[in-house]
C-alpha positions as CSV (number, residue, x, y, z in Angstrom):
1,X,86.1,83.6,144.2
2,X,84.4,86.3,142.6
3,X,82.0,85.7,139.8
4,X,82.5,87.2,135.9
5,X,80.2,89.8,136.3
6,X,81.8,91.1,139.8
7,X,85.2,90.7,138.6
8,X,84.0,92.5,135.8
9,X,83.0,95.8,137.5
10,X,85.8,95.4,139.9
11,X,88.6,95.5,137.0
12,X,86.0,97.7,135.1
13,X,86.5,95.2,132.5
14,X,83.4,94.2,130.8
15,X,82.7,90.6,130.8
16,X,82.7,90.3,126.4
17,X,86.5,91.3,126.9
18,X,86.9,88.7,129.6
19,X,85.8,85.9,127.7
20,X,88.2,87.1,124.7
21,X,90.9,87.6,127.0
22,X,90.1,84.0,128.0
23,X,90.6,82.5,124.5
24,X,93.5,84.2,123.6
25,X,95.5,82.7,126.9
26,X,95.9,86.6,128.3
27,X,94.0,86.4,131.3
28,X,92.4,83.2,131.9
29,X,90.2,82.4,134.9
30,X,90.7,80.9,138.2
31,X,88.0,78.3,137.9
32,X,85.4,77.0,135.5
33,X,82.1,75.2,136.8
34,X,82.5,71.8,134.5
35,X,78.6,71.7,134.4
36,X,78.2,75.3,134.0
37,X,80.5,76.7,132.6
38,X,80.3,79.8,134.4
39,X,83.9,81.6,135.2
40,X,85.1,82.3,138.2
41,X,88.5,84.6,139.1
42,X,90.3,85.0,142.2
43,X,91.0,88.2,143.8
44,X,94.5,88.3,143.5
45,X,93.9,88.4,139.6
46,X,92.6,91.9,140.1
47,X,95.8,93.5,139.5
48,X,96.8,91.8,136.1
49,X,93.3,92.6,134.9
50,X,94.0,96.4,135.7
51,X,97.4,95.8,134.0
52,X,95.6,94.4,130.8
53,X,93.2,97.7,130.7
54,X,95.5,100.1,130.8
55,X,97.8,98.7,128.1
56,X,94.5,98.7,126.4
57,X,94.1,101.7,126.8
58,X,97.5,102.8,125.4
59,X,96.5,100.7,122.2
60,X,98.8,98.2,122.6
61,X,98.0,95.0,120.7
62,X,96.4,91.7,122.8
63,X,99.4,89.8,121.7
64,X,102.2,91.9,122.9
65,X,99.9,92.6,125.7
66,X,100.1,88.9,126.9
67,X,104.2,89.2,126.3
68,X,104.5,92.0,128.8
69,X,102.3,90.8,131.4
70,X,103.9,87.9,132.3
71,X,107.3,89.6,132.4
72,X,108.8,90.9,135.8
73,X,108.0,94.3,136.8
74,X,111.0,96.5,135.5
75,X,111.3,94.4,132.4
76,X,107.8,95.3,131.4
77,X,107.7,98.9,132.2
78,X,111.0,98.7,130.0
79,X,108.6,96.9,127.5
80,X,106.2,99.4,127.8
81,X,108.4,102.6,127.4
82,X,109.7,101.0,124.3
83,X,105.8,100.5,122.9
84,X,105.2,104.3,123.4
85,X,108.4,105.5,122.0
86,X,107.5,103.8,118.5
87,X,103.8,104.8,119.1
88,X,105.1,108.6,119.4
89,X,108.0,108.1,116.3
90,X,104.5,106.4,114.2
91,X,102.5,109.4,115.1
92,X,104.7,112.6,114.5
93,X,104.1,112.5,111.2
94,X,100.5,112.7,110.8
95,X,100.3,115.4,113.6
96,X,102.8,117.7,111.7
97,X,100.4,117.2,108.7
98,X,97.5,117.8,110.7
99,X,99.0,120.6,112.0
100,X,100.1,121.7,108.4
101,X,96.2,121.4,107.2
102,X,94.7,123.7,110.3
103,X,97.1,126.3,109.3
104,X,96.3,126.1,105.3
105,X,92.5,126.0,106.0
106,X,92.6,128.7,108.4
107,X,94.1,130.4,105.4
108,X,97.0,132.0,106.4
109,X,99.6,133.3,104.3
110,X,100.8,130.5,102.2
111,X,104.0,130.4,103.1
112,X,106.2,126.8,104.3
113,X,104.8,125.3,107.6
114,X,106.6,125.3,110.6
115,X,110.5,124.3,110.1
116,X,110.0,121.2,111.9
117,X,107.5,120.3,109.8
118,X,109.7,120.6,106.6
119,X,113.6,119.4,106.6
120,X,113.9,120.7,103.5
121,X,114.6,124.4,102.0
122,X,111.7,125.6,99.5
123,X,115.2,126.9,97.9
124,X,116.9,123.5,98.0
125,X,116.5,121.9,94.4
126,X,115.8,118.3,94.4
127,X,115.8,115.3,91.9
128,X,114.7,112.0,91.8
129,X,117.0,109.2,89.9
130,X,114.6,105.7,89.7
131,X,114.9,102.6,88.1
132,X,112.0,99.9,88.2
133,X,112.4,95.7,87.4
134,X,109.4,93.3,87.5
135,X,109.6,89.6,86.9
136,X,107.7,86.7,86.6
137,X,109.4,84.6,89.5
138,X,109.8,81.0,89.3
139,X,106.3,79.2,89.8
140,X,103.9,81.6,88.1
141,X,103.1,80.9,84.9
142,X,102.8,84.6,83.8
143,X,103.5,88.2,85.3
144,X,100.7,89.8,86.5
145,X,102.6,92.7,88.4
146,X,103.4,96.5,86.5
147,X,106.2,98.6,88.0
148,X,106.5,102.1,86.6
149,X,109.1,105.0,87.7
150,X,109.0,108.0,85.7
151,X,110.1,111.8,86.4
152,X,106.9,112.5,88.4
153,X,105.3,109.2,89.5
154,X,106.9,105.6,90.6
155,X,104.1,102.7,90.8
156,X,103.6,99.1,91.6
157,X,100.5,97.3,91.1
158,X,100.4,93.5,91.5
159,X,97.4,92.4,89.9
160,X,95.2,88.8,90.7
161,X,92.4,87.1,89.2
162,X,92.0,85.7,85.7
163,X,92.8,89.0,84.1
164,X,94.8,90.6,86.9
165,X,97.3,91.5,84.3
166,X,95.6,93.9,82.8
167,X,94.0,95.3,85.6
168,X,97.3,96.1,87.2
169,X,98.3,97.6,83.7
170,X,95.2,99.8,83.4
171,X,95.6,101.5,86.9
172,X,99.4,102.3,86.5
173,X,98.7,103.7,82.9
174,X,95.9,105.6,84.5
175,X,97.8,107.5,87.0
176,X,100.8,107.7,84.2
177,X,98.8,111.0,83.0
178,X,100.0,112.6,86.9
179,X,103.2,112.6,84.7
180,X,101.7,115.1,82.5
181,X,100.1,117.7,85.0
182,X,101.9,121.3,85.1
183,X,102.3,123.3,88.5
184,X,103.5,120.4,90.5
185,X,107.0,121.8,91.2
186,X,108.0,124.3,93.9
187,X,104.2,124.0,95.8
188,X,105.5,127.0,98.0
189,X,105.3,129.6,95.0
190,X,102.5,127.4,93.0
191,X,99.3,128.5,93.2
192,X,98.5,124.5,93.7
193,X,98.0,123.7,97.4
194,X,100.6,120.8,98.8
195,X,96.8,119.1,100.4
196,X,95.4,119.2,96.7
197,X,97.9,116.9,95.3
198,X,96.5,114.6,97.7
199,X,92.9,115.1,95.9
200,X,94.5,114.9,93.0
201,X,95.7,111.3,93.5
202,X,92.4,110.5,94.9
203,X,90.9,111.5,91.9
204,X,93.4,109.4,90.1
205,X,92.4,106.0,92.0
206,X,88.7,106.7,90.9
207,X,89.4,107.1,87.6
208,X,91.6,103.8,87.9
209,X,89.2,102.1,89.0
210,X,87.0,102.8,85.9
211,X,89.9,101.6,84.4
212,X,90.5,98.7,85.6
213,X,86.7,97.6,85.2
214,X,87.1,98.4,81.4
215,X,89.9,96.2,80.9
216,X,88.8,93.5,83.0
217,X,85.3,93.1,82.5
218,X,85.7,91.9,78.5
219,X,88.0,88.6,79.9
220,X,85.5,87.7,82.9
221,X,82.6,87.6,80.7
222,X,84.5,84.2,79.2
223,X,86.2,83.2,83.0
224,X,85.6,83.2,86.6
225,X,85.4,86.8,87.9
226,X,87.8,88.3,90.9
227,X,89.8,89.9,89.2
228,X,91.9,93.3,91.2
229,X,95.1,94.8,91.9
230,X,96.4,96.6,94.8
231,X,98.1,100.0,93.5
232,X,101.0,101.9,95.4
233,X,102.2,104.7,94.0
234,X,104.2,108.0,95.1
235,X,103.8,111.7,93.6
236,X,107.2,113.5,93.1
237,X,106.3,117.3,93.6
238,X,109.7,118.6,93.7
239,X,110.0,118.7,97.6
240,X,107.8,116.1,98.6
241,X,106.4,112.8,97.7
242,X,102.4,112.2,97.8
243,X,102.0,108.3,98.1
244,X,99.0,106.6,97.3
245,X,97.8,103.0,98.9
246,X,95.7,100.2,98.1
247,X,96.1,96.6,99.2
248,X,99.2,94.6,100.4
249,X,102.1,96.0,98.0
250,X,104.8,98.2,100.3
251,X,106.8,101.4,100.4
252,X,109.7,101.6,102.2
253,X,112.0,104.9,103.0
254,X,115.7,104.1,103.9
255,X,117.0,106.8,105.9
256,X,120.0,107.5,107.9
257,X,120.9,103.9,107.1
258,X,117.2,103.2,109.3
259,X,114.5,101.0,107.1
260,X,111.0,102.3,107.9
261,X,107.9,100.8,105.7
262,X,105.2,103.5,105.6
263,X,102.3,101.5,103.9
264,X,100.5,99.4,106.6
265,X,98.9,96.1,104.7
266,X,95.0,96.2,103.7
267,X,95.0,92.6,104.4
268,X,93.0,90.4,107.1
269,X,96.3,88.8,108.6
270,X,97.1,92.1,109.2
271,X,93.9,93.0,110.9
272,X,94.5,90.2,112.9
273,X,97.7,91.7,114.5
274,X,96.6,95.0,114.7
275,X,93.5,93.5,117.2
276,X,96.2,91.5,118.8
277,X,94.9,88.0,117.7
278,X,98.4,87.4,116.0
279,X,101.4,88.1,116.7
280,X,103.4,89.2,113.8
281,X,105.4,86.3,113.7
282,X,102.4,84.0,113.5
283,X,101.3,86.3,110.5
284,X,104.2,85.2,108.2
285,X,102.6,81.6,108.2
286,X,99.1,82.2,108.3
287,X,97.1,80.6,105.7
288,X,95.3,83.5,104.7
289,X,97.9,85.6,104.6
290,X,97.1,86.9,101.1
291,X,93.7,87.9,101.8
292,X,93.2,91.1,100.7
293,X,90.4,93.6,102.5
294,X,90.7,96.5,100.2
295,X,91.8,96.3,96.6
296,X,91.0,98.0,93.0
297,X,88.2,95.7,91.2
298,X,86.5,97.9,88.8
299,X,83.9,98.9,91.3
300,X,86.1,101.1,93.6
301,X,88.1,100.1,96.5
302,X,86.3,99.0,99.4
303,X,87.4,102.1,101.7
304,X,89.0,105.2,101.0
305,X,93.0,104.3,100.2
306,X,95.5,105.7,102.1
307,X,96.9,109.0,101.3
308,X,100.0,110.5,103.0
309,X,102.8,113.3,102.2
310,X,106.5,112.6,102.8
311,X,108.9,115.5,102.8
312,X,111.7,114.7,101.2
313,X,115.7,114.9,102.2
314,X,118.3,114.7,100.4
315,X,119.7,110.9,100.6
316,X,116.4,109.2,101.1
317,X,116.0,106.0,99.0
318,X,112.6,104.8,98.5
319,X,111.4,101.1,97.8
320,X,107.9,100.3,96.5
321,X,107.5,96.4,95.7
322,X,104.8,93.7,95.2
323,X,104.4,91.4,98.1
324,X,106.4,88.8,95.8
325,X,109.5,90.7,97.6
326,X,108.7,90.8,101.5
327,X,106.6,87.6,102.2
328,X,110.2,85.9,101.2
329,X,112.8,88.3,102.1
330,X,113.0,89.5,105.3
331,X,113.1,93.4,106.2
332,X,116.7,92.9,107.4
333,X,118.1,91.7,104.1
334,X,116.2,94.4,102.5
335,X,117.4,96.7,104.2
336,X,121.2,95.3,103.4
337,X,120.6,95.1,99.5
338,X,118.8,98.8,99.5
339,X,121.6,100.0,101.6
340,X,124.5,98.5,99.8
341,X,123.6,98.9,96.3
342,X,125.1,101.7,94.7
343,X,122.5,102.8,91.9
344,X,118.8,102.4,92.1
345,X,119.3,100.0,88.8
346,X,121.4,97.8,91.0
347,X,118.5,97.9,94.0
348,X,115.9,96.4,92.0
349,X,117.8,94.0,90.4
350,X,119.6,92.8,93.5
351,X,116.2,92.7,95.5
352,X,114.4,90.9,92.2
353,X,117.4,87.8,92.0
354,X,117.2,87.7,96.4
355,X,113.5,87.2,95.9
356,X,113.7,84.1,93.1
357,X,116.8,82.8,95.1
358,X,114.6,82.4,97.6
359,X,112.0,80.1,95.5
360,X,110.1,82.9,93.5
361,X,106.9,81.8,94.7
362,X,105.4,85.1,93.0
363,X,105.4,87.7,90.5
364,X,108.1,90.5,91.9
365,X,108.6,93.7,91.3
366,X,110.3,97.0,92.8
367,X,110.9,100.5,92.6
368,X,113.6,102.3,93.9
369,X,114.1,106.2,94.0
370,X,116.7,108.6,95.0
371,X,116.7,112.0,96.5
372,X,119.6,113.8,95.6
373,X,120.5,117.1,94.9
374,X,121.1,118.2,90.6
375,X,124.4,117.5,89.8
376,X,125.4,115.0,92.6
């Protein structure tokens, strides 16, 4: 029997990762001293602890971790292929724009990136057609959500506290004025950068966040303070959609009949399956599944919101809703109402009625936007 410190430095393991991998059930010891405590493993365990580094070191999550170690051998390197497939699909996007940003700091001639970073002609005219729905649900007593689609920006904020109404109002009016700004279209002949529209809804968020301090702080003078909103909002340049993030509300891009949701939750459930402590079935039930890490409050989000640029094809269907929509419907039967309804008008209202038919435990509300070309 070896002790935890050699079977530490023998699976190069350190012994603070042991002692987690012991709690969470993924790689428990051989023997513990009932007066001591102290752990011992067993020599044969060597190879299961190497397994359970590596996969760390691929960044796979504790809990899917513990699945694929105690499957047979060809099922987990089947497993484990899978894991880096969707790790590669995840990443491709962010290395085309990283790619994309070396080239326009390095300033070369500003012309379109590479053509596999753009699946879209700078020639090919585009149009959105958007609808948005918010409703009350069927326990709250009022709706605190906003949704907002317009020609340039589509927004939904889902607002909590005693005056999380008008917080969510202030930061969707707030980044209504995007609507207004000129030189948005056609970035490849503007003389507006396709990274500064990314700054530009930066800037927005901060000046939300003023705003939602204004319109808060009068109503939490006379009640209980906490009040915030998560914001989630998209950019429509012409060619591409700029999408801003804050908190637990979602976008979602149907494409090719696929369902991807390209906001990851700012929420400590999801924390909790990103380290691997949950799995993400566990996260659907967890108590504090609401708990939001990063929010607008009036004093500026906790970190730095998520910024992103999406190129846009012809066909997409975007989806932004409160969390009113997906902690009761699943992503399947999303996927079925965004892909069968005809009109974005008919999305969000099919998605709205699916969420209060199944209890309406929140406020809902969606957007839903189409890429097409004029005329179709």
């Amino acid at each position: 029997m070896l002790t935890i410190g050699a079977f530490a430095r023998a699976s190069r393991l350190s012994p603070k990762a042991l002692r987690l991998y012991d709690a969470l059930d993924l790689l428990r010891p051989a023997r513990v001293d009932p007066e001591t405590g102290y752990r011992y493993y067993a020599p044969t365990q060597l190879e299961r602890a190497r397994l359970v580094a590596w996969l760390r070191r691929l960044g796979m999550p504790l809990a899917r971790i513990r699945e694929v170690g105690d499957l047979p051998a060809a099922d987990a390197a089947r497993e484990i292929r899978a894991f880096w497939a969707r790790v590669e699909a995840e990443t491709a996007e962010r290395r085309d724009l990283a790619a994309f940003l070396v080239d326009h700091l390095l300033t070369r001639p500003r012309t379109r990136p590479r053509k596999d970073l753009t699946m879209t002609s700078p020639r090919t005219p585009l149009a959105l057609r958007y609808a948005a729905h918010s409703d009350r649900g069927r326990v709250r007593p009022a709706n605190q959500d906003t949704a907002y689609a317009g020609t340039r920006l589509l927004a939904v904020a889902d607002g909590y506290g005693p005056a999380g109404g008008p917080a969510s109002t202030a930061a969707v009016e707030t980044l209504k004025e995007l609507e207004g700004l000129e030189g948005l279209e056609g970035l490849e002949e503007s003389a507006v950068p396709a990274g500064e529209v990314l700054n530009l809804l930066e800037t927005a968020v901060r000046d939300a966040s003023v705003a939602v301090q204004n319109a808060t702080e009068a109503q939490e003078a006379q009640e209980a303070p906490g009040a915030g909103t998560t914001l989630t909002a998209m950019l429509w340049t012409g060619s591409q959609l700029a999408l801003v993030h804050i908190g637990d509300s979602r976008a979602y891009l149907l494409r090719d009949g696929g369902l991807f949701r390209i906001t990851h939750d700012h929420t400590v459930v999801q924390s909790m399956v990103d380290e691997g402590r949950l799995t993400p079935e566990e996260a659907t039930s967890h108590p504090q599944r609401a708990l939001l890490l990063n929010s607008l409050t009036g004093t500026g989000p906790t970190t730095a919101p998520d910024l992103h640029l999406h190129d846009a094809h012809p066909g997409d269907r975007y989806l932004l809703c409160s969390d009113g929509l997906s902690t009761v419907v699943p992503d399947a039967v999303i996927r079925t109402a965004l892909t069968t309804a005809a009109t974005p008008e008919a999305a969000v209202h099919t998605l709205v009625t699916t969420a209060n038919e199944a209890g309406g435990p929140d406020n809902v509300s969606c957007v839903v936007a189409d890429v097409t070309t004029p005329g179709a």
